[in-house]
PDB file of N, H, CA, C and O in Angstrom:
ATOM      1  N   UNK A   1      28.474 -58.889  23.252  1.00  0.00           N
ATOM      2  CA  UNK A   1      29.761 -58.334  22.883  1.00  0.00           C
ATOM      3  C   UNK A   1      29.532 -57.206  21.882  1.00  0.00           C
ATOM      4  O   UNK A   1      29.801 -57.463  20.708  1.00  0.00           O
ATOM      5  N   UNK A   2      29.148 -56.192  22.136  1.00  0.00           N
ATOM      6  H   UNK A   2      28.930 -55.984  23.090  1.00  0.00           H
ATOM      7  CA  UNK A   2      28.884 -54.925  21.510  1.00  0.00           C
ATOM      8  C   UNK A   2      30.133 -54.006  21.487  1.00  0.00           C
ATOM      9  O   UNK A   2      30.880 -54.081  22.463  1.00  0.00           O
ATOM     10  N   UNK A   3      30.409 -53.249  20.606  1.00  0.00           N
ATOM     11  H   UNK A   3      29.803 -53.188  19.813  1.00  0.00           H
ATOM     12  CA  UNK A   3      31.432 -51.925  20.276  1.00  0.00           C
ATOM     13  C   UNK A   3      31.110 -50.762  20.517  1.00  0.00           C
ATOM     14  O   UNK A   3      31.695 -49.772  20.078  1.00  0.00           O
ATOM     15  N   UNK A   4      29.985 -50.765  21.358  1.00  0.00           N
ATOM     16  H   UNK A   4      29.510 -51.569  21.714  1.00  0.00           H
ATOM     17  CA  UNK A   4      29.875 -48.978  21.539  1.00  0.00           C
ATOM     18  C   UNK A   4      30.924 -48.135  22.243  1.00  0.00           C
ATOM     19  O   UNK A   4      32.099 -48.306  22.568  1.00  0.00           O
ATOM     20  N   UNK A   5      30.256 -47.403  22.321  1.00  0.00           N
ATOM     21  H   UNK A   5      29.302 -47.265  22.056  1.00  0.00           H
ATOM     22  CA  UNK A   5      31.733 -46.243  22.737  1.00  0.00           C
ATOM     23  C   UNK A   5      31.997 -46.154  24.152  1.00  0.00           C
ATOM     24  O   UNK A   5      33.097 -45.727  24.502  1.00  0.00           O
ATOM     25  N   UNK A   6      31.298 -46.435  24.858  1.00  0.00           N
ATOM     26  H   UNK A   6      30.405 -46.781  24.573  1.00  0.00           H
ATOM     27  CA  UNK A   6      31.324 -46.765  26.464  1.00  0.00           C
ATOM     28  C   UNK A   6      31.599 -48.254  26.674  1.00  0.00           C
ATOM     29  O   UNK A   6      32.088 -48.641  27.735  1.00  0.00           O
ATOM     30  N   UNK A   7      31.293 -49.099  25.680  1.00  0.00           N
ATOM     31  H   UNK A   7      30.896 -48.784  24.818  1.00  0.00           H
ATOM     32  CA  UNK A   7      31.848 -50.590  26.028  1.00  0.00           C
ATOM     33  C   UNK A   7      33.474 -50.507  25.576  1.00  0.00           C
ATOM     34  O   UNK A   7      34.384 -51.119  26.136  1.00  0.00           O
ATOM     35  N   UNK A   8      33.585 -49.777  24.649  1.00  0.00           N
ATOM     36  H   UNK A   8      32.847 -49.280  24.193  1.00  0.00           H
ATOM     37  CA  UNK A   8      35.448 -50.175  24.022  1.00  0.00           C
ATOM     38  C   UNK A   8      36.113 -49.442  25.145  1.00  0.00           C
ATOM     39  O   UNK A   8      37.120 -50.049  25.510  1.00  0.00           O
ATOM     40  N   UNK A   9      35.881 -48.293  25.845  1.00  0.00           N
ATOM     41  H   UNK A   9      35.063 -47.799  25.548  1.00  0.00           H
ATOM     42  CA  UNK A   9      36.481 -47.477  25.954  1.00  0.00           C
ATOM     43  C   UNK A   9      36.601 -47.976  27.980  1.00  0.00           C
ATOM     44  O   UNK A   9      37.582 -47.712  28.675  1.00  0.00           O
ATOM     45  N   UNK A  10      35.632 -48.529  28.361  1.00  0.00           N
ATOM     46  H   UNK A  10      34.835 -48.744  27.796  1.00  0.00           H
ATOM     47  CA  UNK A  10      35.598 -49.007  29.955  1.00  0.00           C
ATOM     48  C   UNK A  10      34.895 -47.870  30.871  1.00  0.00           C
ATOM     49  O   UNK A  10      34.755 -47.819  32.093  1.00  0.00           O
ATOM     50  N   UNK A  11      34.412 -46.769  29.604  1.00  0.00           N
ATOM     51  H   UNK A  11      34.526 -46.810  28.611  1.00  0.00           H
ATOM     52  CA  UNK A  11      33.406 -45.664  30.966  1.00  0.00           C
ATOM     53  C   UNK A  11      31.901 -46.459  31.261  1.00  0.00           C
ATOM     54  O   UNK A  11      31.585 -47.551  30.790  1.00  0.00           O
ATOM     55  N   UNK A  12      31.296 -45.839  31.922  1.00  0.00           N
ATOM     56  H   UNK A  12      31.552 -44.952  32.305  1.00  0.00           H
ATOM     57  CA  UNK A  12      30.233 -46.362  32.890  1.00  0.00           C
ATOM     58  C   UNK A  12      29.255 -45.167  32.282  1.00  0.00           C
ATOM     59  O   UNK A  12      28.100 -45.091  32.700  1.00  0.00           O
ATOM     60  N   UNK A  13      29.734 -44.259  31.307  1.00  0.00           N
ATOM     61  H   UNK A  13      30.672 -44.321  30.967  1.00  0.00           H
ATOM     62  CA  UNK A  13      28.193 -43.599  30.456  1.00  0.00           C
ATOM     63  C   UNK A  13      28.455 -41.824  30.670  1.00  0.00           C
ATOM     64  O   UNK A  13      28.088 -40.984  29.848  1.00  0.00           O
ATOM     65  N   UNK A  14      28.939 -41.621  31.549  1.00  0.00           N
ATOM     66  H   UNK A  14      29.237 -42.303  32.216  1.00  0.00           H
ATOM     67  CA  UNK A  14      29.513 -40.125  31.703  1.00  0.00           C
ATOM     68  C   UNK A  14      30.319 -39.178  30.857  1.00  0.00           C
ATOM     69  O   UNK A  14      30.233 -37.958  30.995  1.00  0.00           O
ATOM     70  N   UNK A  15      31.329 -39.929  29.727  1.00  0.00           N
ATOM     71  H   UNK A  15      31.399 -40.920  29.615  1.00  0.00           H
ATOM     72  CA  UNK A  15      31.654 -39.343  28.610  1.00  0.00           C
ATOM     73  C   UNK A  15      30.902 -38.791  27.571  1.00  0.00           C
ATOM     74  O   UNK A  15      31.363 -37.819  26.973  1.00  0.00           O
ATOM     75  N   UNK A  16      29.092 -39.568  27.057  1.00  0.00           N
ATOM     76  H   UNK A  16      28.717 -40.358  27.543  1.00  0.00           H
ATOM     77  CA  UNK A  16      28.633 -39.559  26.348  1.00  0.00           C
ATOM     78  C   UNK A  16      28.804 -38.352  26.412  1.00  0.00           C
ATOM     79  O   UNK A  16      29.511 -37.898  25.512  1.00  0.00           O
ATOM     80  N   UNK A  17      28.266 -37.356  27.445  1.00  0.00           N
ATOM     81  H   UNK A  17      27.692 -37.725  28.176  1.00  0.00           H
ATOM     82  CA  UNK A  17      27.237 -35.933  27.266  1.00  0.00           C
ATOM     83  C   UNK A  17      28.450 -34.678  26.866  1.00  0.00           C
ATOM     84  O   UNK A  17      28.053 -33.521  27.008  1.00  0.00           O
ATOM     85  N   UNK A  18      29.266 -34.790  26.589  1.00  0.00           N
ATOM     86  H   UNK A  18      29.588 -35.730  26.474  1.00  0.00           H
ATOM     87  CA  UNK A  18      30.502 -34.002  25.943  1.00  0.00           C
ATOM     88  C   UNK A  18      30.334 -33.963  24.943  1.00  0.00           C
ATOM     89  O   UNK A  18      30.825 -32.972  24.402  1.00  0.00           O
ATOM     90  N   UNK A  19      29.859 -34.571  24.374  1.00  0.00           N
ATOM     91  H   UNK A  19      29.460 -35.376  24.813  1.00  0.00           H
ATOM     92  CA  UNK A  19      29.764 -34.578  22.502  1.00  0.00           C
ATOM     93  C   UNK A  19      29.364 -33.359  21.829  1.00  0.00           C
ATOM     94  O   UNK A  19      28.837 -32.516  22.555  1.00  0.00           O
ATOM     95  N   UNK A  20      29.482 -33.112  20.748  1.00  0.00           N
ATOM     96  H   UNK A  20      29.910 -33.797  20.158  1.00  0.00           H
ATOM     97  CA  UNK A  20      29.671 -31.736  19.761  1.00  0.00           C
ATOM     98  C   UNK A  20      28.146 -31.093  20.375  1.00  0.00           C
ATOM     99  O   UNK A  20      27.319 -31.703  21.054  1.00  0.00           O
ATOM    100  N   UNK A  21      28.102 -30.010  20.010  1.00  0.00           N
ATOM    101  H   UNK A  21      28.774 -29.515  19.459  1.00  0.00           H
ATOM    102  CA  UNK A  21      26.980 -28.950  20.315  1.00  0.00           C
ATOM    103  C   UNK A  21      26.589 -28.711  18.651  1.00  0.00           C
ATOM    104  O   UNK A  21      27.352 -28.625  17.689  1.00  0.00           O
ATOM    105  N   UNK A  22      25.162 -28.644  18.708  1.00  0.00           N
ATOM    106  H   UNK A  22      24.543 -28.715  19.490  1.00  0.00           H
ATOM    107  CA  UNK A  22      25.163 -28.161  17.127  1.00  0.00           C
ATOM    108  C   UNK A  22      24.360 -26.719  17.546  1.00  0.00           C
ATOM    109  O   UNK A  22      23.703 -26.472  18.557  1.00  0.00           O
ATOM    110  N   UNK A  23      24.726 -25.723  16.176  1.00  0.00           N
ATOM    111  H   UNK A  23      25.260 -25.924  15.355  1.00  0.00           H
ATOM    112  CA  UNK A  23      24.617 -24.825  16.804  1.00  0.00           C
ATOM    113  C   UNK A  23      23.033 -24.125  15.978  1.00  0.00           C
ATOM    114  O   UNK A  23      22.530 -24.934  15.199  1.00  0.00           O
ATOM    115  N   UNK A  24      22.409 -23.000  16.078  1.00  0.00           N
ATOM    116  H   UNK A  24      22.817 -22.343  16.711  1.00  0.00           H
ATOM    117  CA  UNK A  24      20.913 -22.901  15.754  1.00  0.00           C
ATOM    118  C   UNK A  24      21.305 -22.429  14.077  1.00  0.00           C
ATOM    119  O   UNK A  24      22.235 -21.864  13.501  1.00  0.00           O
ATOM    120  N   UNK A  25      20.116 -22.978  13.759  1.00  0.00           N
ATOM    121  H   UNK A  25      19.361 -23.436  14.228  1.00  0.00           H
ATOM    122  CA  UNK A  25      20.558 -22.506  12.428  1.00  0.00           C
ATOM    123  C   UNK A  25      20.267 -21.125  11.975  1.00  0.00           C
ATOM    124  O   UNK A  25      19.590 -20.549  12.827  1.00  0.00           O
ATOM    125  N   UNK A  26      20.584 -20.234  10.741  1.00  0.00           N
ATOM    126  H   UNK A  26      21.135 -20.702  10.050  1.00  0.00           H
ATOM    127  CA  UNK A  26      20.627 -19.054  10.611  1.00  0.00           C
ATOM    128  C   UNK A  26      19.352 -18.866   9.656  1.00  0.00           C
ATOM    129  O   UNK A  26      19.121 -19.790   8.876  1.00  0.00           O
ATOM    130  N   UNK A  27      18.571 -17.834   9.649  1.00  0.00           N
ATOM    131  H   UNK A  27      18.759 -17.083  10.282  1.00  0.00           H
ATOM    132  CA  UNK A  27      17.532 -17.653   9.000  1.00  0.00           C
ATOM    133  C   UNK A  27      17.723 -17.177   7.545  1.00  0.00           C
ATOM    134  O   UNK A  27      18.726 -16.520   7.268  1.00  0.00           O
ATOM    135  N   UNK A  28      17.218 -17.343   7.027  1.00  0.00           N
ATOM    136  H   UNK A  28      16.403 -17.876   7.252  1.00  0.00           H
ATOM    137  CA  UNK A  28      17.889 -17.356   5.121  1.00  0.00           C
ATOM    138  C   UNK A  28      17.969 -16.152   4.422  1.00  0.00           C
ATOM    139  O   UNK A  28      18.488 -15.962   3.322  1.00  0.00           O
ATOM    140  N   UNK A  29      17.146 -14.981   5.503  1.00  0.00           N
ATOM    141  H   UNK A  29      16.724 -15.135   6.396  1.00  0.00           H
ATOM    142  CA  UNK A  29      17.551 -13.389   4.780  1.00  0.00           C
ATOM    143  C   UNK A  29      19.168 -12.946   5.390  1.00  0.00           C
ATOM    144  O   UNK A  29      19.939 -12.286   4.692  1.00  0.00           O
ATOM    145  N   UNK A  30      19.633 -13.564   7.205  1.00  0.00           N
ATOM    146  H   UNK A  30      19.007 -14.100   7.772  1.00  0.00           H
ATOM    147  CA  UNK A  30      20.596 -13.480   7.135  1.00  0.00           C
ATOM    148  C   UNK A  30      21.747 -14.127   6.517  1.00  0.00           C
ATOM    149  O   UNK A  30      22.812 -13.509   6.498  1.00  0.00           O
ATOM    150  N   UNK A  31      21.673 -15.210   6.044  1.00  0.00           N
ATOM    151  H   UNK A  31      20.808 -15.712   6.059  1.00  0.00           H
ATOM    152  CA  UNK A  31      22.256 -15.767   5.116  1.00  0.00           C
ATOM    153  C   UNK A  31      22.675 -15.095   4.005  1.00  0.00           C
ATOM    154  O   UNK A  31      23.871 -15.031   3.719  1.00  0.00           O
ATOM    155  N   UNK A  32      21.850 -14.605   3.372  1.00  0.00           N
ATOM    156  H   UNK A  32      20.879 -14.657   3.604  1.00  0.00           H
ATOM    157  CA  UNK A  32      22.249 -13.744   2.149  1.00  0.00           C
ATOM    158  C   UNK A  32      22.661 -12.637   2.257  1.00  0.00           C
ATOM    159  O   UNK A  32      23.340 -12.151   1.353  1.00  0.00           O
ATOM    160  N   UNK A  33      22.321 -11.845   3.548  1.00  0.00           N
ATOM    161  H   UNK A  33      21.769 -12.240   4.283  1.00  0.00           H
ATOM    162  CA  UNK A  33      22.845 -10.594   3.795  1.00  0.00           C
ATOM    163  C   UNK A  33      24.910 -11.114   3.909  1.00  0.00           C
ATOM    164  O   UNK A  33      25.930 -10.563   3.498  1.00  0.00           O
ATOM    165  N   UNK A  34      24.691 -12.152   4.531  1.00  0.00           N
ATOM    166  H   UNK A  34      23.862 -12.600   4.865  1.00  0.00           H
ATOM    167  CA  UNK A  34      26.111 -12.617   5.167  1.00  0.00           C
ATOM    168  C   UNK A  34      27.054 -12.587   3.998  1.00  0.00           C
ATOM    169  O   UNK A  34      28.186 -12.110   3.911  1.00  0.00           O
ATOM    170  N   UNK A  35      26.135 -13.356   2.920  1.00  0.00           N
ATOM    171  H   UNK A  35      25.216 -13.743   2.991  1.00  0.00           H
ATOM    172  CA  UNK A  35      26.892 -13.870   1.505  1.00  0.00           C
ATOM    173  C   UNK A  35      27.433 -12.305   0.946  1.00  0.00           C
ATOM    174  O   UNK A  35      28.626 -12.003   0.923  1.00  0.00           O
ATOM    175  N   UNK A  36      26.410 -11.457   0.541  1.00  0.00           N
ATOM    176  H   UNK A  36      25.441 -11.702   0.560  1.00  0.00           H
ATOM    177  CA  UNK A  36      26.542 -10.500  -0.045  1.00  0.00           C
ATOM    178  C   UNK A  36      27.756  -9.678   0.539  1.00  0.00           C
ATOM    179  O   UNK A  36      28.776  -9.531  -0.134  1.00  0.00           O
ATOM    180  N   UNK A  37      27.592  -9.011   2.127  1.00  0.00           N
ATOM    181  H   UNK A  37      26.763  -9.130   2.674  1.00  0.00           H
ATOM    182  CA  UNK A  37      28.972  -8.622   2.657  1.00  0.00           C
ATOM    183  C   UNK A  37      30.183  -9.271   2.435  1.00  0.00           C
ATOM    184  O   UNK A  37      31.247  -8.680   2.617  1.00  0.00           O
ATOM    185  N   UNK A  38      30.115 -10.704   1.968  1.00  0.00           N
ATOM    186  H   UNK A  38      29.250 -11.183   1.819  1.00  0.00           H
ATOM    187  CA  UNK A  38      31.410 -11.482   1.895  1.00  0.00           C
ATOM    188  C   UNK A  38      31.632 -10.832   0.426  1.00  0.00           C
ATOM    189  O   UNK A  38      32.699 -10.221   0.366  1.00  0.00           O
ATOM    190  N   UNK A  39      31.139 -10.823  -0.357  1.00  0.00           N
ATOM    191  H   UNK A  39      30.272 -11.319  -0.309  1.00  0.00           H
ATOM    192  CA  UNK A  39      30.795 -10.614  -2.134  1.00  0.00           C
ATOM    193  C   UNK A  39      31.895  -9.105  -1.985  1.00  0.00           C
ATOM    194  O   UNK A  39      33.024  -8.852  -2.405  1.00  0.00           O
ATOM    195  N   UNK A  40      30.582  -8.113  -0.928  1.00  0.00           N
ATOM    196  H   UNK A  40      29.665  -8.318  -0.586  1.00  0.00           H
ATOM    197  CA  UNK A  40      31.335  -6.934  -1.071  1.00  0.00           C
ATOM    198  C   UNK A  40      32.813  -6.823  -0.624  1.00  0.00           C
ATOM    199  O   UNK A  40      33.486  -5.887  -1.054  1.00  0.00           O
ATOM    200  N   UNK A  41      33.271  -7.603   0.097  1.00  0.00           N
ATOM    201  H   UNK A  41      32.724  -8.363   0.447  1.00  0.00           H
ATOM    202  CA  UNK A  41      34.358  -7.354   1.253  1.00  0.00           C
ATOM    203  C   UNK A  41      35.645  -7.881  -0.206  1.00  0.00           C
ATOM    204  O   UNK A  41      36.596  -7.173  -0.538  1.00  0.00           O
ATOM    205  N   UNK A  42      35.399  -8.861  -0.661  1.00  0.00           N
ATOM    206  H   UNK A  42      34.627  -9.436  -0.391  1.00  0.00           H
ATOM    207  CA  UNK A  42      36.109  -9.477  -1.707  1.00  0.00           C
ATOM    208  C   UNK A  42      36.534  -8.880  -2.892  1.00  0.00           C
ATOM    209  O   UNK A  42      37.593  -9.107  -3.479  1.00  0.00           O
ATOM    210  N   UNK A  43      35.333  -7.825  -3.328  1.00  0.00           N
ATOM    211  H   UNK A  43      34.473  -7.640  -2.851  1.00  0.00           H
ATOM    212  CA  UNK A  43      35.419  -7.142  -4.355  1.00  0.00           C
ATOM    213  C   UNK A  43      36.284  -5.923  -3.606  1.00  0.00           C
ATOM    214  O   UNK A  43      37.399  -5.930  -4.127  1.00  0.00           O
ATOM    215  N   UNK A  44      36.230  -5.212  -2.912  1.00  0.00           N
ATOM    216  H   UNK A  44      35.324  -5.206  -2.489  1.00  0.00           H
ATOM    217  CA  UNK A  44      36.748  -4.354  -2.192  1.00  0.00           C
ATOM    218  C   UNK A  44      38.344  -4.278  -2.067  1.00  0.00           C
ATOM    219  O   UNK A  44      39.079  -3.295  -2.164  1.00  0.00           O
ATOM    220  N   UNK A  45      38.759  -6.100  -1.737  1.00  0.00           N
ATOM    221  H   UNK A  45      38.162  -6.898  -1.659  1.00  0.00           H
ATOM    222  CA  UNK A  45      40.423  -6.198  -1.428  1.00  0.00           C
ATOM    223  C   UNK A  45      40.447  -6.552  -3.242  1.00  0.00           C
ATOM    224  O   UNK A  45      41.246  -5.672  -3.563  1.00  0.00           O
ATOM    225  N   UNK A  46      40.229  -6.981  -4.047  1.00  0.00           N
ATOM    226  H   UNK A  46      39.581  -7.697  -3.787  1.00  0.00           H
ATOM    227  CA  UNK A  46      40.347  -7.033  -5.009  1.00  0.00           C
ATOM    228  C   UNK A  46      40.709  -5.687  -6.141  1.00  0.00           C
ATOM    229  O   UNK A  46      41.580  -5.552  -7.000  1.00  0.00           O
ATOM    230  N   UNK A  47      39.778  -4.958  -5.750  1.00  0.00           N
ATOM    231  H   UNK A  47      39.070  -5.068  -5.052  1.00  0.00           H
ATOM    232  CA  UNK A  47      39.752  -3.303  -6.713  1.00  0.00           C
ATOM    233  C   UNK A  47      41.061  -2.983  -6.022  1.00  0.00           C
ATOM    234  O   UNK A  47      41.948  -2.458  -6.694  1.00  0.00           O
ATOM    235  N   UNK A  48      41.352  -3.370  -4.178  1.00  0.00           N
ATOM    236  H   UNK A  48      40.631  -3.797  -3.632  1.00  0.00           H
ATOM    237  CA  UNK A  48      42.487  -2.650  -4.193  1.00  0.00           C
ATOM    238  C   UNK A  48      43.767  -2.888  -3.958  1.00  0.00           C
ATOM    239  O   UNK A  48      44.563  -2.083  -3.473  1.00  0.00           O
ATOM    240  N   UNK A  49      44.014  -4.120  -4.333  1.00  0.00           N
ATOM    241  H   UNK A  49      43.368  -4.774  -4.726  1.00  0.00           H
ATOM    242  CA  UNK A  49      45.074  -4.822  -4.727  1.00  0.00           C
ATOM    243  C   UNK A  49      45.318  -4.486  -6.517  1.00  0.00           C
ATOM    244  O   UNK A  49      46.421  -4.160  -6.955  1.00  0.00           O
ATOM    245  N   UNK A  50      44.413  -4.596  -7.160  1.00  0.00           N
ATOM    246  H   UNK A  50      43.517  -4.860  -6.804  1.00  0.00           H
ATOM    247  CA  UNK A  50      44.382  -4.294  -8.740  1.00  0.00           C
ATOM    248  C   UNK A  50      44.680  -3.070  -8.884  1.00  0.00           C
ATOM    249  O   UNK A  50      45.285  -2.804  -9.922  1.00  0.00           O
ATOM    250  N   UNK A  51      44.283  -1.591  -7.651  1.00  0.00           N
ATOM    251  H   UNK A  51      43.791  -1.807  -6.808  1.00  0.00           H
ATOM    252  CA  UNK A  51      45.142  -0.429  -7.646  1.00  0.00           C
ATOM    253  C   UNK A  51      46.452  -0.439  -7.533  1.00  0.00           C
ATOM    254  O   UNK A  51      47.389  -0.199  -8.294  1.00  0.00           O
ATOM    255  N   UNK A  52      46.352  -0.714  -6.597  1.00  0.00           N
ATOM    256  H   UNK A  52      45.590  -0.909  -5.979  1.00  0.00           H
ATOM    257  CA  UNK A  52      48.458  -1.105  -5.844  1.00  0.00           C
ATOM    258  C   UNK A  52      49.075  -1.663  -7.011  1.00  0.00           C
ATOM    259  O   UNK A  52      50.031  -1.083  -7.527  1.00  0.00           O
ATOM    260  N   UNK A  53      48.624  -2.728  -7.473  1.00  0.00           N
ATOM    261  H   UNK A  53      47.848  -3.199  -7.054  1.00  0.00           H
ATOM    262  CA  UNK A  53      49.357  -3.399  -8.634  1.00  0.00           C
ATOM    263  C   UNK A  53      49.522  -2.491  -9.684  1.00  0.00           C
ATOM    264  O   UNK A  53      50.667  -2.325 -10.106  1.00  0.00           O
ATOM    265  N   UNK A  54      48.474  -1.790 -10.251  1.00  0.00           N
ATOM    266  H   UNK A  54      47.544  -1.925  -9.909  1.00  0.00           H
ATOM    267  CA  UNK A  54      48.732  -0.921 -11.684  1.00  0.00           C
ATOM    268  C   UNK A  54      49.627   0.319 -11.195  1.00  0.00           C
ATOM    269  O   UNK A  54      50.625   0.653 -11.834  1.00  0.00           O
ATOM    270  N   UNK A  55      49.080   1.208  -9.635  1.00  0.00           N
ATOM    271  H   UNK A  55      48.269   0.937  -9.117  1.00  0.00           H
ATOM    272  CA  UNK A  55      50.182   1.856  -9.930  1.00  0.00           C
ATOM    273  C   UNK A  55      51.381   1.291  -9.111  1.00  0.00           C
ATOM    274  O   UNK A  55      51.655   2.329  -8.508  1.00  0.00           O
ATOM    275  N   UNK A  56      51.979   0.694  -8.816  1.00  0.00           N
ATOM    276  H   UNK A  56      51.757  -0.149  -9.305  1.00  0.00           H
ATOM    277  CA  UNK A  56      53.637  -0.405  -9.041  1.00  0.00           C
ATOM    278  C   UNK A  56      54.016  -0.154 -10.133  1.00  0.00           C
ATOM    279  O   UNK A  56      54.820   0.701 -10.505  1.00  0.00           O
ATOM    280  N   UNK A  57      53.288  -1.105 -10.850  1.00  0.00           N
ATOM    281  H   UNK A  57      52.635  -1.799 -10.547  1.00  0.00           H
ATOM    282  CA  UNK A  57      53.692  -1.193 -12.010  1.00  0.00           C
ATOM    283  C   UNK A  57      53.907   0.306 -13.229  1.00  0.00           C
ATOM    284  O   UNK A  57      54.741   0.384 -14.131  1.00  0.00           O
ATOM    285  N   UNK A  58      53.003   1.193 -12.897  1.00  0.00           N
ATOM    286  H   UNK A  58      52.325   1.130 -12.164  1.00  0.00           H
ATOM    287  CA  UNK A  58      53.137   2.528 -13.431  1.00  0.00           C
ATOM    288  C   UNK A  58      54.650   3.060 -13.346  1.00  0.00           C
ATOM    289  O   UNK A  58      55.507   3.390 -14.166  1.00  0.00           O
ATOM    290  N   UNK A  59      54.557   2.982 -11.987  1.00  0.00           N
ATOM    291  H   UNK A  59      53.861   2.714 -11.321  1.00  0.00           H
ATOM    292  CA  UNK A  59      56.011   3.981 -11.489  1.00  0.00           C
ATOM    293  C   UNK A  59      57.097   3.220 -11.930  1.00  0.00           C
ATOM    294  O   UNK A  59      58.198   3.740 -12.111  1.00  0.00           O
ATOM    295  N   UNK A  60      56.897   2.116 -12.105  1.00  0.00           N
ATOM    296  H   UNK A  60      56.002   1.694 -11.958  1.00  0.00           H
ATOM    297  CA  UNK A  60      58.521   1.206 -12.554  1.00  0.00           C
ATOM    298  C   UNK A  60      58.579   1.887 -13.969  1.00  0.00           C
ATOM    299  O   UNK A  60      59.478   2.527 -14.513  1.00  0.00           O
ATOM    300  N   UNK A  61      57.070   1.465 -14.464  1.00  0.00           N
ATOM    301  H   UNK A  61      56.339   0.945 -14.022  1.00  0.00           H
ATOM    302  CA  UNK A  61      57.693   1.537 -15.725  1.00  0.00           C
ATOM    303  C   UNK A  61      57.605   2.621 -16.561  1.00  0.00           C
ATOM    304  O   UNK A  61      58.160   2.623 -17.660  1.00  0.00           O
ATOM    305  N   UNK A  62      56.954   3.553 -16.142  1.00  0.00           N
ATOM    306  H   UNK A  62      56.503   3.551 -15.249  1.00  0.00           H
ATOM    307  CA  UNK A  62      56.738   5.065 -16.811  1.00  0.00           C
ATOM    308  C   UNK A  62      55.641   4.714 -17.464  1.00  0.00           C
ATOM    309  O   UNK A  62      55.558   5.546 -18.368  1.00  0.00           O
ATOM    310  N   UNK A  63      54.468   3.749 -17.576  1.00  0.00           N
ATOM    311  H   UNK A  63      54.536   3.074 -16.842  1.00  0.00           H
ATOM    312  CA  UNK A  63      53.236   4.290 -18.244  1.00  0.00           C
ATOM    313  C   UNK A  63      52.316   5.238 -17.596  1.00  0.00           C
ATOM    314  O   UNK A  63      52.651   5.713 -16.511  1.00  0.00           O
ATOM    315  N   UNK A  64      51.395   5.509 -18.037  1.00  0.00           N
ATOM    316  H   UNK A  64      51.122   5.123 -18.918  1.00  0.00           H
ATOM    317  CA  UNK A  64      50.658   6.731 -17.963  1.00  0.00           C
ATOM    318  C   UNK A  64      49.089   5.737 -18.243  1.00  0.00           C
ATOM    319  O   UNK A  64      48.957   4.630 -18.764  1.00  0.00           O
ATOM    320  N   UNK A  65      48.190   6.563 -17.725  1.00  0.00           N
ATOM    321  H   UNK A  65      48.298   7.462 -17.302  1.00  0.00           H
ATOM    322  CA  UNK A  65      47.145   6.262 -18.224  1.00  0.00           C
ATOM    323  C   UNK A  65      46.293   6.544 -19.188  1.00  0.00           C
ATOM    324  O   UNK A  65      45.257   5.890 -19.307  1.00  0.00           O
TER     325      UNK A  65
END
């Protein structure tokens, strides 16, 4: 009286081979190249959201730089 996954379930063993795929792993210079573009991409919407925001805020309020 076992619980495996073909005994609970009433298949005959044909479901097993569906199961997740794992996928190859990535080599560790692309890794860091990956990280770094994320770094840059972040800093990028950041500087230019922090533009948009100061000048908004400029034109409302009449500062100057």
């Amino acid at each position: 009286m076992g619980f495996g996954r073909n005994e609970a379930s009433g298949d005959s063993g044909g479901s097993t081979s569906m199961g997740l795929q794992r996928l190859p792993s990535a080599a560790q210079p692309e890794i860091m190249r990956a990280a770094e573009k994320d770094d840059q991409h972040a800093t990028f919407v950041y500087d230019a959201y922090h533009d948009a925001f100061w000048h908004k805020c400029k034109s409302c309020s009449g500062l100057s730089e």
